[in-house]
DRENDO-691872 format. One record per residue (C-alpha): x, y negated, z negated; residue in three letters; residue number from 1. Coordinates in steps of 0.5 Angstrom, whole numbers, plus 2048, in hexadecimal, padded with zeros to 3 digits. Each point is the difference from the previous one (the first is absolute). Layout:
N
- x|y|z|resn|resi
- X|Y|Z|ALA|NUM
...
This chain:
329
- x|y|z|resn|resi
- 7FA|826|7EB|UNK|1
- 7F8|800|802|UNK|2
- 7FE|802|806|UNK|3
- 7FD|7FB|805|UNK|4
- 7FA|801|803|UNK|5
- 7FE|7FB|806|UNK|6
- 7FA|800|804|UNK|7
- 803|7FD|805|UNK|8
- 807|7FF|802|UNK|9
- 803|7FA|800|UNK|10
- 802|7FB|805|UNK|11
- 806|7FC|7FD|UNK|12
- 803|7FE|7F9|UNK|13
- 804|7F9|800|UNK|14
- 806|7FE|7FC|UNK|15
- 7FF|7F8|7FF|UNK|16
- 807|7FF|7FE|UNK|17
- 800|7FB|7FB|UNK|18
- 807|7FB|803|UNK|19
- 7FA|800|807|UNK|20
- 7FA|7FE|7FA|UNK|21
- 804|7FB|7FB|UNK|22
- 804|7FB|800|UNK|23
- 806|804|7FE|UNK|24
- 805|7FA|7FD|UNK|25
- 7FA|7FE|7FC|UNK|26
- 7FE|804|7F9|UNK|27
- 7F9|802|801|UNK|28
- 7FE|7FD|806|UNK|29
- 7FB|802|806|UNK|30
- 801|7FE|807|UNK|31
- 7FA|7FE|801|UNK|32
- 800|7FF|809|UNK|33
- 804|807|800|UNK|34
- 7FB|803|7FB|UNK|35
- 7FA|7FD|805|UNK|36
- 802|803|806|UNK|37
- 801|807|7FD|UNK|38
- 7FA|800|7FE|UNK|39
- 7FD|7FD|806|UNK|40
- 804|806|804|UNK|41
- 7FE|805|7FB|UNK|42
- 7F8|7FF|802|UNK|43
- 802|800|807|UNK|44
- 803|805|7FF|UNK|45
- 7FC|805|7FC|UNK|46
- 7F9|7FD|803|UNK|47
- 7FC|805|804|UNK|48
- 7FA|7FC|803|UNK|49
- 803|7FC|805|UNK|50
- 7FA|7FC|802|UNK|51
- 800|7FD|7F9|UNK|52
- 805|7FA|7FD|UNK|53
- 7FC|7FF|7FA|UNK|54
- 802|802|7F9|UNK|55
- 7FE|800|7FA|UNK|56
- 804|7FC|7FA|UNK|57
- 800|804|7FB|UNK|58
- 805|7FC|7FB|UNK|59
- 7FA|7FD|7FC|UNK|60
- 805|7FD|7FA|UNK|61
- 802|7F9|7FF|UNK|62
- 806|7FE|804|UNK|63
- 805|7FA|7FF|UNK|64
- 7FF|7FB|805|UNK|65
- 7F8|803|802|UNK|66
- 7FB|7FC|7FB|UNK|67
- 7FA|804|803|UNK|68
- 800|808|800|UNK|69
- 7F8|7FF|804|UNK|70
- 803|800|806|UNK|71
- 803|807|800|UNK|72
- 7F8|802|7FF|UNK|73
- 7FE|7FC|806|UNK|74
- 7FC|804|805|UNK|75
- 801|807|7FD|UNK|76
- 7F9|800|7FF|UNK|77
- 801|803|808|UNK|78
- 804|807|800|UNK|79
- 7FF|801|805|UNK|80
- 803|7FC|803|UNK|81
- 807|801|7FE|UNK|82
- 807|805|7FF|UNK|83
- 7FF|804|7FB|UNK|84
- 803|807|803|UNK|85
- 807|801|800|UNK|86
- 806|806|802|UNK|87
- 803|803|7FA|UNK|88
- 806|7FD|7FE|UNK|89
- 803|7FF|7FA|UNK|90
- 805|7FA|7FE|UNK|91
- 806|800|7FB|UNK|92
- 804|7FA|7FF|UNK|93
- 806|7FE|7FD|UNK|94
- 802|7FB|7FB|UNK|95
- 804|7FB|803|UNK|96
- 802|7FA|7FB|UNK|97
- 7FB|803|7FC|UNK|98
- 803|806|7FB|UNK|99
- 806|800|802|UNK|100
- 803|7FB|7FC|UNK|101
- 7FD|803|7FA|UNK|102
- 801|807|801|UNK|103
- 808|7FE|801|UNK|104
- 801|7FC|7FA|UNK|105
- 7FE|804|7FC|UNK|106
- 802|808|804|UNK|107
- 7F9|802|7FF|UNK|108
- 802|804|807|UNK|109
- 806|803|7FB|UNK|110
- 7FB|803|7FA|UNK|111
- 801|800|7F9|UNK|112
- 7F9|7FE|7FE|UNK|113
- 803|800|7F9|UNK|114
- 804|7FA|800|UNK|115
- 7FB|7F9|7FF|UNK|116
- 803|7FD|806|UNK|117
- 7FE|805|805|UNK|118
- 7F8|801|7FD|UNK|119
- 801|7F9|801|UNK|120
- 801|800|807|UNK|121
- 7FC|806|801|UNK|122
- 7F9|7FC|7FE|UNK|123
- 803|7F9|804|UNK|124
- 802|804|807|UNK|125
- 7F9|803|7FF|UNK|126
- 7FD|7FA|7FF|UNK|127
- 803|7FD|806|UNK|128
- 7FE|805|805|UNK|129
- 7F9|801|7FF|UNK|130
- 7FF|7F8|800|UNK|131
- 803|801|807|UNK|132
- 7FC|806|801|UNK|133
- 7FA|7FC|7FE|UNK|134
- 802|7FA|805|UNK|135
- 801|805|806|UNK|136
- 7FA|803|7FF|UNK|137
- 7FC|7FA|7FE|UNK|138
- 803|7FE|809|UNK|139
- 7FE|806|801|UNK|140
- 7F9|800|7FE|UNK|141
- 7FF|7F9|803|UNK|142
- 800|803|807|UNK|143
- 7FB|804|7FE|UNK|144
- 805|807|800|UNK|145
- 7FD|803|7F9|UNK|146
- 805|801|7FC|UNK|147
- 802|802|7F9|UNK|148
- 807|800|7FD|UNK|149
- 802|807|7FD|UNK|150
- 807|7FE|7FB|UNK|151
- 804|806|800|UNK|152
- 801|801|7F8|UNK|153
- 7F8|7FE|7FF|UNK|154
- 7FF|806|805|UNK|155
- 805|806|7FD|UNK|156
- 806|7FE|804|UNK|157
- 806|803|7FC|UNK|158
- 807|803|802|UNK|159
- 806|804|7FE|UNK|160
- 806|7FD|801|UNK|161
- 7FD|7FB|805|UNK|162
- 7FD|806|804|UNK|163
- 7F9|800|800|UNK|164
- 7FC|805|7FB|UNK|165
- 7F9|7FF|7FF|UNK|166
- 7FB|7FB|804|UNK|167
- 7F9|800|800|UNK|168
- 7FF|7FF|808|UNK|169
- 7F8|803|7FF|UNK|170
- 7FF|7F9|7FE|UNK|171
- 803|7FE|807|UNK|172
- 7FC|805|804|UNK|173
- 7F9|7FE|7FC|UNK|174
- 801|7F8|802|UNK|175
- 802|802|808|UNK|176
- 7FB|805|800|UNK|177
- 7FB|7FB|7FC|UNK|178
- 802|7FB|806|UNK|179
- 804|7FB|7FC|UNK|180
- 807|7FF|801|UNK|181
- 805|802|7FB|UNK|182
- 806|7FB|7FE|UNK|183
- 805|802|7FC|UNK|184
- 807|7FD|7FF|UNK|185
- 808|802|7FD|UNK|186
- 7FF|800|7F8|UNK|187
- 802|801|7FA|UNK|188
- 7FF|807|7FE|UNK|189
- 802|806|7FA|UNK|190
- 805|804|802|UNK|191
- 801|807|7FC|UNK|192
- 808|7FF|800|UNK|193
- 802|7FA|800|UNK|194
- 7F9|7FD|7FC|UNK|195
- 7FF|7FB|806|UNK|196
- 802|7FE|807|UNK|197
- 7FD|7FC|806|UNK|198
- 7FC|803|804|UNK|199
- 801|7FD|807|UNK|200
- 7FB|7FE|806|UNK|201
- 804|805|804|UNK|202
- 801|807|7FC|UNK|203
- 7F9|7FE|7FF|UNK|204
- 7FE|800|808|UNK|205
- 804|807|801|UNK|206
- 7FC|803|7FB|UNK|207
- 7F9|7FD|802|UNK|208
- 803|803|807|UNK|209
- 801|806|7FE|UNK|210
- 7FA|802|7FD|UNK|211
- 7FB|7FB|805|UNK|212
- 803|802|806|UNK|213
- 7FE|7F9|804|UNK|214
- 801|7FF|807|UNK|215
- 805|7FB|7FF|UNK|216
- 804|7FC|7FB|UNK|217
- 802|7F9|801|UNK|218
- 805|7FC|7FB|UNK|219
- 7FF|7F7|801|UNK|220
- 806|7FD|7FE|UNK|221
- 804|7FA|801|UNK|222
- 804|801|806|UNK|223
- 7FF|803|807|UNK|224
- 801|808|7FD|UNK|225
- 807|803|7FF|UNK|226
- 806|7FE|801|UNK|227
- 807|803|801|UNK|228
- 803|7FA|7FA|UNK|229
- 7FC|7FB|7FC|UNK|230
- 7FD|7FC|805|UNK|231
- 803|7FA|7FE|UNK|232
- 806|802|804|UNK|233
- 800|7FC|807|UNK|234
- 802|808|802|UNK|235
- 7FB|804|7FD|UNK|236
- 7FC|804|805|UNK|237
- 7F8|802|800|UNK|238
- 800|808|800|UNK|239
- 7FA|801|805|UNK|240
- 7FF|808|7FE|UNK|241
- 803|804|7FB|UNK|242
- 7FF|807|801|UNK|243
- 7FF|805|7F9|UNK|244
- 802|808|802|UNK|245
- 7FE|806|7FC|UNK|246
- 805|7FE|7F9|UNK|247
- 7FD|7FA|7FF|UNK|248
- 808|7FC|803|UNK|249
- 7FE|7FA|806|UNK|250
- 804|7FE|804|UNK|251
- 7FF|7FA|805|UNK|252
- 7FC|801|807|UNK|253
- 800|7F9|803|UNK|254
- 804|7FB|801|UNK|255
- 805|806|802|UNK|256
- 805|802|7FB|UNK|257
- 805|7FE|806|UNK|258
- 7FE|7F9|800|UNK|259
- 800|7FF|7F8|UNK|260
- 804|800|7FB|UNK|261
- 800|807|7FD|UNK|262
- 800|7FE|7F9|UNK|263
- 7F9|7FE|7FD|UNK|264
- 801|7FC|7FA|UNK|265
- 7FB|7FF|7FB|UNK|266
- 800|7FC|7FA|UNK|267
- 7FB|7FE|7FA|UNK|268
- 7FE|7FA|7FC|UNK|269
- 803|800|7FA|UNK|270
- 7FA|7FE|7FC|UNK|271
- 7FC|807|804|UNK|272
- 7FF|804|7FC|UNK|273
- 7FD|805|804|UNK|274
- 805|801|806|UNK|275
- 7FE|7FC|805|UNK|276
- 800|802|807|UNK|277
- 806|805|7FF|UNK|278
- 7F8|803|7FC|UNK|279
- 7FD|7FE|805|UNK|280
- 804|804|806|UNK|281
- 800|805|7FB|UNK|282
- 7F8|801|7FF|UNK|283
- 7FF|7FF|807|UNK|284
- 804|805|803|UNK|285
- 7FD|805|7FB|UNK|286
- 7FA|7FE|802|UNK|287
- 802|802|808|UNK|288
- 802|806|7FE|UNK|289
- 7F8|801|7FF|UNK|290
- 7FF|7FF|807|UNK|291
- 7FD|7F9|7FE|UNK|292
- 802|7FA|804|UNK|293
- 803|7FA|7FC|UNK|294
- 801|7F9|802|UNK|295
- 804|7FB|7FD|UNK|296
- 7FD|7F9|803|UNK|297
- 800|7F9|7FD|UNK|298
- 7FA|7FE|7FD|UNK|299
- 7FC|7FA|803|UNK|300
- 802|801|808|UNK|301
- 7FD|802|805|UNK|302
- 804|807|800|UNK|303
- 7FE|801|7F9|UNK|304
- 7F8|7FF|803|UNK|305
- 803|806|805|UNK|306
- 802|805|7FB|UNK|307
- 7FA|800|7FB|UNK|308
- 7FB|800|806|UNK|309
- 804|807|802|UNK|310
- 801|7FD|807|UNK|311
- 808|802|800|UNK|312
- 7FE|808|7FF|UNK|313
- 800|802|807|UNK|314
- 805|7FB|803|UNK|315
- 804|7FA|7FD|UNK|316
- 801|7FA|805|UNK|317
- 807|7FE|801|UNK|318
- 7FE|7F9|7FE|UNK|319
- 7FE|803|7F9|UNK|320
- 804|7FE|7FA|UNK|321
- 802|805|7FA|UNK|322
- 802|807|7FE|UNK|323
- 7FC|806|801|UNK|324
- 802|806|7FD|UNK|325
- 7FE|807|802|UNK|326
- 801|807|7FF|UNK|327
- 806|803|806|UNK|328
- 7FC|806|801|UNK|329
């Protein structure tokens, strides 16, 4: 594995959770309004220079909908006038309804690169996610956040039984300290064991995590943080605060375990093939071990603009919505 020099250290790294940017019901499609307002909040977010509201469009190429790309160019004669410096944060996103129904159709996330069907899925599910991950950039850039997508197998992702082996993150640290803002995304990638898998958003951000040390990570989902049952259950609690001790083992903080069901029960959808949340408790408590705080926030809320602007770090609010999760020192 490289090491990763950083100039710098990094503010925070994001998970856009792919349920939280598309329309998961519907194979391979964006939810425009969500994926708007999360690129608006991340430039609220990340932006430095307080006094200035002007940014620069950097998304240049032909839109469907949008005949005339010139307005993008208006005015950027003036730089002066505008936002170009922004904290260090980095982006992961998943892949929503796109990828998944690829890779599990045809077990990319099983292996076995040496059946036809399985190849065949390897370059669909690809395909899939770097058209998401093109179209979150390009949202991205549109707000003026300079970023550049960085698909984990063009970037020498690879795994040994599903556990990342090698990764290129001297790539990663070159762009952050370049000023841009890295985008990367689950994948497809080349195991050594099994031939290949799928490589999610969330092992991802542990890695990036663990290696870039942020100040602290921030998961937008769907729904309102963690419960202690799918959230479609009348029943379901939102767990404020889940504390992670020195084994990696978490337990619930708030609401009290005397006032809730003790037994917390996950499930995964069956088209996932990345784990869904169980992954994502899973890598978050990982992370906390780090020391690092994590948030687990719906996405386009104004408890999500909290979170990614680092407001919660000192004292959460009683009227704040989603889960927390900390290292129990």
């Amino acid at each position: 594995m490289e090491e990763t020099n950083l100039n710098q250290t990094i503010r925070c790294i994001v998970k856009l959770g792919g349920a939280a940017v598309t329309c998961k019901n519907e194979l391979e499609k964006i939810n425009e309004e969500n994926l708007e307002t999360v690129s608006s909040q991340l430039r609220q977010a990340m932006n430095l220079c307080s006094f200035s509201d002007k940014v620069i469009g950097m998304d240049w190429s032909k839109r469907d909908g949008v005949s005339d790309i010139s307005s993008s160019l208006a005015d950027s004669d003036d730089q002066c006038q505008f936002t170009v410096d922004f904290s260090r944060f980095v982006v992961v996103h998943g892949a929503g309804s796109f990828g998944h129904f690829q890779a599990s159709k045809s077990g990319v996330h099983k292996g076995g690169l040496n059946q036809p069907l399985v190849k065949a899925g390897f370059v669909a599910t690809r395909i899939s996610v770097t058209t998401l991950n093109l179209e979150i950039v390009r949202a991205l850039a549109r707000e003026g956040i300079p970023s550049v997508g960085m698909p984990p197998y063009s970037c020498g992702w690879s795994t040994s039984e599903r556990n990342v082996a090698s990764a290129d993150l001297s790539g990663v640290a070159k762009a952050i300290d370049s000023g841009f803002i890295p985008v990367l995304h689950g994948d497809a990638v080349l195991d050594d064991s099994l031939g290949c898998t799928i490589l999610s958003g969330d092992v991802i951000i542990r890695h990036l995590a663990e290696h870039l040390r942020p100040e602290y990570v921030v998961f937008l989902t769907d729904v309102l943080g963690v419960y202690d049952r799918p959230p479609t259950d009348p029943n379901a609690v939102l767990l404020r605060e889940i504390a992670v001790d020195e084994d990696g083992k978490w337990s619930v903080v708030k609401p009290t375990p005397q006032s809730m069901n003790k037994q917390v029960e996950i499930t995964v959808a069956a088209h996932d093939t990345t784990g869904g949340m169980v992954t994502k408790i899973s890598e978050a408590a990982l992370i906390a071990k780090l020391g690092i705080d994590v948030y687990i926030v719906k996405a386009a809320t104004s408890h999500s603009l909290k979170a990614l602007k680092g407001e919660l770090r000192q004292n959460i609010p009683d009227d704040w919505l989603g889960t927390v999760i900390r290292f129990s020192r």
